[in-house]
N, C-alpha and C positions, 0 to 999 in steps of 0.2 A: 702567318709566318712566325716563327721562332726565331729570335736573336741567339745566337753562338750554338744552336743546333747545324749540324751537317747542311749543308746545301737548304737550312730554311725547315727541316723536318725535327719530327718531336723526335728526340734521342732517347726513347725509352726502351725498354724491353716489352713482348709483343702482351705479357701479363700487367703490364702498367697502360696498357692505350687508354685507359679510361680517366684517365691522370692529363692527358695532354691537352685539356683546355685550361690551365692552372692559374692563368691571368683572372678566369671570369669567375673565378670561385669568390667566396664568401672571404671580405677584407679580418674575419676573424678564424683564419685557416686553422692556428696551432695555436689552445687555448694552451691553459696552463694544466691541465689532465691529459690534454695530448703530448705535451713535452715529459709529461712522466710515461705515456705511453711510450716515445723513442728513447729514453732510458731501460726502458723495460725490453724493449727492439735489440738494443743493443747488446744488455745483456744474454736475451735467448735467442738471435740471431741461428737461424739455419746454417750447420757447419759446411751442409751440403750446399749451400748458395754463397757462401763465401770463398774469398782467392784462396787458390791452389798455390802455395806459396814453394811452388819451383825454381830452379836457377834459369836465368834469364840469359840468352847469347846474343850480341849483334856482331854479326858477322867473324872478325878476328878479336873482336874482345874479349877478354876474360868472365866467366860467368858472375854475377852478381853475389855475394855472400850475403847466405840469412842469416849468421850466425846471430845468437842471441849473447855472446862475451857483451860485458861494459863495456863501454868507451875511456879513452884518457886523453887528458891533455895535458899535458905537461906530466907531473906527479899528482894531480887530483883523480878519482877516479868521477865520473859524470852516468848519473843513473840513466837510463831507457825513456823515463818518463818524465826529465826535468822540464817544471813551471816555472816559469819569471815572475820575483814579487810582483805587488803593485803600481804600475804604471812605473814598470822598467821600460829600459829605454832596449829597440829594436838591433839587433843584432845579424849583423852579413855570415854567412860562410864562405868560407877562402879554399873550396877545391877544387883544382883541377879540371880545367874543362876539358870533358871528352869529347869528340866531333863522330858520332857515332858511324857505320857507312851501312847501315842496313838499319832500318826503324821497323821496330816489334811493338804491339803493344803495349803499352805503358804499363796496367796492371795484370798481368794474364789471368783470363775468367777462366771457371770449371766448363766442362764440356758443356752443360744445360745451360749455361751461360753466355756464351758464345751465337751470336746470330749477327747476320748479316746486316753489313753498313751502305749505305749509297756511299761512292765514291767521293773523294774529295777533292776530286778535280775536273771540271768543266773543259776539258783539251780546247775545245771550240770555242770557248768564249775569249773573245777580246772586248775588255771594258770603254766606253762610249767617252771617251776623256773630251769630248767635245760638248755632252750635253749634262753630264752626270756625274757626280762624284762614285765613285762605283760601291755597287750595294752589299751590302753586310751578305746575301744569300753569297757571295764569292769570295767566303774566308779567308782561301790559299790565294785568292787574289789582291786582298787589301793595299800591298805594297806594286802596284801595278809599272812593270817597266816599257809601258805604252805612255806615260806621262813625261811629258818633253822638259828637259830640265834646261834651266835658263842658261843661255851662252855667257861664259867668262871672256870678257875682254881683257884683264887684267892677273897681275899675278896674285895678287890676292884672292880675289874670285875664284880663281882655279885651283887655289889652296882648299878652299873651302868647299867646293864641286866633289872633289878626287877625298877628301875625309869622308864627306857625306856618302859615297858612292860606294866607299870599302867598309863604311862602319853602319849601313841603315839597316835594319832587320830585315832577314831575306825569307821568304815564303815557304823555307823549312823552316824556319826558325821556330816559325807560327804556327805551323802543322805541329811540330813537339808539342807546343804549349796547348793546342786544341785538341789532341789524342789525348795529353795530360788529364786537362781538365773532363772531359766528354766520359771518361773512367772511371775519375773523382767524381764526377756525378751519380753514377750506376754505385757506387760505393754509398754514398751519402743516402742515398734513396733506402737502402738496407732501414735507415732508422727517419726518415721524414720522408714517406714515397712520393710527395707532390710538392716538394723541393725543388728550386733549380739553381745551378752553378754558373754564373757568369765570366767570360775573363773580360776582363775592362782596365784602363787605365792605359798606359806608352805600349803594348803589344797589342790593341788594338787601335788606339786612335791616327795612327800614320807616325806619330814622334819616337819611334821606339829604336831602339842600336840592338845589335847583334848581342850585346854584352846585358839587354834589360831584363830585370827581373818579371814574372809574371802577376800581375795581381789578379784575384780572384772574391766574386761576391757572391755570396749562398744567402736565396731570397727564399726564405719560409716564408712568410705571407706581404700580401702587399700594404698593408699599415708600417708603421715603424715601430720599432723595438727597441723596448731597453737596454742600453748596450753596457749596464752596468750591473746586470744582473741576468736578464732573457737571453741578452747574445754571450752572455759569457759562460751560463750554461749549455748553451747548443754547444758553443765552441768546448765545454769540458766533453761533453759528450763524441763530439767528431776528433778530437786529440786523442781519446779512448781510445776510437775504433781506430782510426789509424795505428797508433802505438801496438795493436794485437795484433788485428789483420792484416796489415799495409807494413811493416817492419821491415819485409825482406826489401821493398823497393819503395817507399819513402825517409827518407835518414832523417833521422831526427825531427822528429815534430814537436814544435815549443808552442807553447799555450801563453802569449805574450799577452798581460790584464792592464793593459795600457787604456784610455779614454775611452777609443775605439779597437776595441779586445782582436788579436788575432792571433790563427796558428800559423806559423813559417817553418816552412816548411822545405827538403829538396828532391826534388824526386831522382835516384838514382839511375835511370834508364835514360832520360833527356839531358840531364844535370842542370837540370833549372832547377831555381829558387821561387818559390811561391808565398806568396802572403793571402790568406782565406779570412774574411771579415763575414757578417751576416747583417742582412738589410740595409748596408750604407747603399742605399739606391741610388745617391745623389749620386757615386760611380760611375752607374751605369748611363746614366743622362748627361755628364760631362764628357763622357769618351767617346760617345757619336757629335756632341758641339765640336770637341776638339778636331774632331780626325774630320768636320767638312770645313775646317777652318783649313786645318793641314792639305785639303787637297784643291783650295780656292782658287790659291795662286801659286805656282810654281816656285818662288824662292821662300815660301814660308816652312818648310822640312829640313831643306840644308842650313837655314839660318838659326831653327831650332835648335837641329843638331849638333853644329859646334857653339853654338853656345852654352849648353847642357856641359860637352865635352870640358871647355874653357874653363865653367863654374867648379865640373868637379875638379879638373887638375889644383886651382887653387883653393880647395877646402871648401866652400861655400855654397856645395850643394847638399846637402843632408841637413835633414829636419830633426833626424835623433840625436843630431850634438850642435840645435841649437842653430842652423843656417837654415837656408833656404832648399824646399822639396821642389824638386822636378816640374810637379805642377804647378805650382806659383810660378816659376821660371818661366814653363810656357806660356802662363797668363800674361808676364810682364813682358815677352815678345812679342806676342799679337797686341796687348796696348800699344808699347811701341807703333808695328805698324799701321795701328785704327788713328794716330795723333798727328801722323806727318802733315805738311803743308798739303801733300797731295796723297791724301790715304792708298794704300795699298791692300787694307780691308775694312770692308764694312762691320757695323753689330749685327752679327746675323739675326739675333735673338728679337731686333728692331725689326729688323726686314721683312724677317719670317718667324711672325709670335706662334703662329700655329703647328709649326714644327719644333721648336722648342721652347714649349711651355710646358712646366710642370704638371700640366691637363693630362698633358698624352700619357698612354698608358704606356706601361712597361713593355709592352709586347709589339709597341708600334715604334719604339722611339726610333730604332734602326731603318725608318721609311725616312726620314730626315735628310740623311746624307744625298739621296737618290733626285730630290724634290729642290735642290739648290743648284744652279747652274754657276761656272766660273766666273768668279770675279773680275774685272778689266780697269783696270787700272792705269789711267795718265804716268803715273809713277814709273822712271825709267832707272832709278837707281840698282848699280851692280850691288851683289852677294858682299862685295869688299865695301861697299860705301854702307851700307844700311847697317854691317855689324860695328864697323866704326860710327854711326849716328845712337846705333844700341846701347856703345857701353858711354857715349856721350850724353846723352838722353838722362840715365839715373847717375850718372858723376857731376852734372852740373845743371842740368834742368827742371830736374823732376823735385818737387819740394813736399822730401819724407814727412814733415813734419804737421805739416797743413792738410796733405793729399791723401783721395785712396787711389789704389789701382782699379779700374771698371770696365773690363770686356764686355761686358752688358750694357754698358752707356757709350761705350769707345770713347774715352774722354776719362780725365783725371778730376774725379769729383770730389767735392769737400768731404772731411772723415764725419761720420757720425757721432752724437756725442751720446753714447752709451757705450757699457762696459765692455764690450767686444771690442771698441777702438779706441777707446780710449787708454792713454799712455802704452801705445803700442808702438814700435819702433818704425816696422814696418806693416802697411795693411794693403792687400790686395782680396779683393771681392771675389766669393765666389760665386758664379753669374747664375748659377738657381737657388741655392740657400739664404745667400746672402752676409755668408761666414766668412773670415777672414783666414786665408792658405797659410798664412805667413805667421799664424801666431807662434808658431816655435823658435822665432827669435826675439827671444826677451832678457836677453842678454845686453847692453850696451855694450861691451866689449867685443863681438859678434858683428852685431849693426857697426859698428867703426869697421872693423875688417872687410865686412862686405863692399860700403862705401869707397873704402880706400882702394881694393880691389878692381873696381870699376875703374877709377880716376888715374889709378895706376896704368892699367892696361889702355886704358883711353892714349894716351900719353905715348906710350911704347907702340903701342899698333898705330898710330898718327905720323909718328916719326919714320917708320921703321917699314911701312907699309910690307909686314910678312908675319903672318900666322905662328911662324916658328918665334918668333920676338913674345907672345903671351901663353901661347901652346904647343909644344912643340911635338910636331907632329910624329914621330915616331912613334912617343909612348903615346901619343892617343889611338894613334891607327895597332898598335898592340896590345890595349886594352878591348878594343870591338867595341 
C-alpha cells in the first residue's frame, strides 16, 4: 500500500514503475553527488516533458494569467524569485478565495504526459464506523458523514455542533489538495525520480476546517536530513523549478530558511496555500496518531474545532508571532480529554505500541488508524461542558510552570531538566520525538496573554453559557 497515492496505488508514470518500491531502497538514497545530479536534472530538464504552461478555465472563471509582469504591493516592486532572510518569520496570503465549479487538473501535463488515473472515488463504499476508523486507501473519504455526531441537549452544544458542521473540511476540499499534491509530485520527480510527496498535518488528520492550509512533506530518503543545509538545498532547487516551470499556476513561491526550511507556496487553480518541508517525517507519523485519535470518539472534532476557532479569533494561535500552533493546541485537547476523572481517551501509543512506534516504516504507518477500534467511554459530558472544563483546565489547574503536556503518557508529567524545557514558558511533548510544539512562545508577554485568555473566556462562557459571549459566531462561521 502507498499512503497519499490514489486509492493505495504508486502515482507514478508508467516510465517510473520501477521506482515504486521506494520505502525498501537503501536508507542512503540521495548521496550528496546525487543532489548535484538533481541540480543538474534541473537544469537540463526535457522541455518536451515539462508543463505546457497554457491558460487554464474552470467553468465560468476567467482564464488563469502567465504573465511574467513583477508583482507590487504597495509602491515596492516584489521580484519573481523572492527568498526570506534567515530564519524569517512565515508569512500568510490574503487572496480571495475562489470556490471553483468545475475542478481541472491542477497542473496541466503535455500530451506524452498525461495517462490515466484510477478514480477517486469508491461510490460503494461506506466506511465501517462501528469497527474502524476508516482507512487512509479512502482519501475522498477521510471526513466520513456516516459518523454519528453526538446529540446536543443544550444551547451551547448546539452552538458548537452547527460551527463544527458548517466549518469542518468537506471531501472537495481534500480532493483539491490531493490533485494538488499528486502533480506536485510528478513535477518534483523531474529532478529526485524516487521521491515522494506527502500531505499531512489538519487536511489529513480529521482536525482540519474548510479554511486550512495544506501541508506538505517531500521524503528523499528515509534517514533524516540536514535541514540546515541538505533540505535547504533540495528546497533551493524545488523553488527553482517551480518559479520556471510552475509560474503560470503556482503564485509566488517563497524559499522560507527558517529552522525547519520551507517553500509556501498558492497554487492558483484550488487557491490553496501550501507549505513543502523535506524529511520532517515526524509529520507523517503524527497525522495518522492524530486523525485515530479524531475519529475515537465522537466529540473529539467538534471540540477541536471550536477551540482552534476560539484560539485564533483571540490571537493565540500562530506560532510565527510567538503563540501557540494549531498542533500544540490539538495536543492540549486530547490531554485535556486523557486527564478527566473519567477519561474520554485513552494513550493510544500505551495501548497500541505496535502501531505507533517509531519502528513502523513509513509505508505502513497509514495501517494504524484501520487496527484501533472506538473508544467507550463512561464519560457522558456534553460538547458545552467539556469546552467549559477545557478553558478551566489551563486557567486554573494545569501548573505551566512545574508541568509538561504528554499525550503519550496521557498524564501531566514533570518537565525535564534539560535545555529543551528548561525556562520554557510553555511545554507540551511531542508524543514521537519527544520535542517540545510550543517552543515558539518564549515571549513572557505572550505566555501572560495566553493565560489570561483562558481565564478570561473561562469566566464569560461560565456565566453567559453561549458561544457568541468568547466567539462570536458569525465571523467564525465566515472565515470556514
Amino acid at each position: 500500500m502507498f499512503p497519499n497515492s490514489l486509492l493505495g496505488r504508486p502515482p507514478f508514470t508508467p516510465s517510473h514503475q520501477q521506482h515504486n518500491n521506494f520505502f525498501a531502497l537503501s536508507p542512503t538514497l540521495y548521496s550528496h553527488q546525487q543532489l548535484i545530479d538533481a541540480q543538474f536534472n534541473f537544469q537540463n530538464v526535457d522541455l518536451s516533458r515539462a508543463v505546457s504552461l497554457q491558460p487554464l478555465t474552470y467553468g465560468t472563471v476567467s482564464p488563469i494569467q502567465t504573465s511574467t509582469t513583477p508583482l507590487f504591493r504597495g509602491r515596492k516592486r516584489i521580484s519573481d524569485e523572492t527568498t526570506f532572510p534567515l530564519d524569517g518569520k512565515r508569512q500568510r496570503f490574503h487572496s480571495p478565495h475562489q470556490e471553483p465549479t468545475i475542478i481541472n487538473q491542477i497542473v496541466p501535463l503535455s500530451a506524452d504526459r498525461r495517462y490515466s488515473m484510477p478514480p477517486l472515488f469508491h461510490t460503494h463504499y461506506v466506511p465501517d464506523i462501528i469497527r474502524c476508523v476508516p482507512p487512509l486507501r479512502e482519501i475522498p473519504l477521510l471526513e466520513p458523514r456516516e459518523i454519528t455526531l453526538p446529540e446536543a441537549k443544550d444551547k451551547l452544544s448546539q452552538q458548537i455542533l452547527e460551527l463544527f458542521e458548517t466549518c469542518q473540511q468537506q471531501a472537495s476540499d481534500l480532493k483539491k489538495k490531493e490533485l494538488c499534491r499528486a502533480q506536485l509530485q510528478r513535477e518534483i520527480q523531474l529532478l529526485f525520480p524516487q521521491s515522494r510527496l506527502f500531505l499531512v498535518g489538519s487536511s489529513l488528520n480529521g482536525f482540519g476546517a474548510r479554511s486550512s492550509d495544506g501541508d506538505l512533506c517531500l521524503v528523499v530518503k528515509e534517514e533524516p536530513v540536514n535541514q540546515k543545509t541538505e533540505a535547504r538545498h533540495i528546497l533551493t532547487l524545488v523553488h527553482k523549478h517551480f518559479c520556471t516551470r510552475l509560474s503560470g499556476y503556482i503564485e509566488r513561491p517563497q524559499l522560507i530558511r527558517a529552522k525547519v526550511p520551507i517553500v509556501k507556496f498558492r497554487d492558483k487553480v484550488s487557491c490553496v496555500e501550501f507549505d513543502l518541508n523535506v524529511n520532517n517525517t515526524v509529520g507523517i507519523r503524527n497525522t495518522f496518531l492524530l486523525r485515530t485519535y479524531a475519529y475515537l470518539e465522537n466529540r473529539v472534532r467538534p471540540l477541536v474545532l471550536v477551540i482552534k476557532k476560539w484560539a485564533s479569533h483571540h490571537d493565540i494561535n500562530d506560532a510565527s508571532r510567538g503563540t501557540l500552533s494549531s498542533y500544540s493546541l490539538v495536543l492540549m485537547v486530547l490531554h485535556y480529554l486523557q486527564t478527566l476523572p473519567e477519561p474520554i481517551l485513552p494513550s493510544l501509543q500505551k495501548i497500541y505500541p505496535e502501531s505507533f512506534s517509531t519502528s513502523v516504516q513509513l509505508h505502513l504507518v497509514h495501517h494504524a488508524p484501520c487496527n484501533v477500534p472506538p473508544y467507550l467511554s463512561k464519560n457522558e459530558s456534553s460538547l458545552g461542558d467539556l469546552l467549559l472544563g477545557f478553558l478551566k483546565y489551563y486557567a486554573t489547574e494545569f501548573d505551566w510552570n512545574t508541568q509538561m503536556i504528554s499525550v503519550r503518557e496521557a498524564k501531566a508529567i514533570p518537565r525535564p531538566d534539560d535545555i529543551e524545557w528548561r525556562n520554557k514558558y510553555i511545554c507540551v511533548e511531542e508524543p514521537f520525538d519527544g520535542t517540545n510544539t510550543a517552543r515558539a512562545v518564549h515571549e513572557k508577554q505572550k505566555f501572560d496573554m495566553i493565560k489570561d485568555q483562558f481565564l478570561k473566556s473561562w469566566h464569560r462562557l461560565k456565566n453567559k453559557r453561549d458561544l457568541n459571549s468568547v466567539l462570536p459566531l458569525r465571523a467564525a462561521t465566515l472565515k470556514r
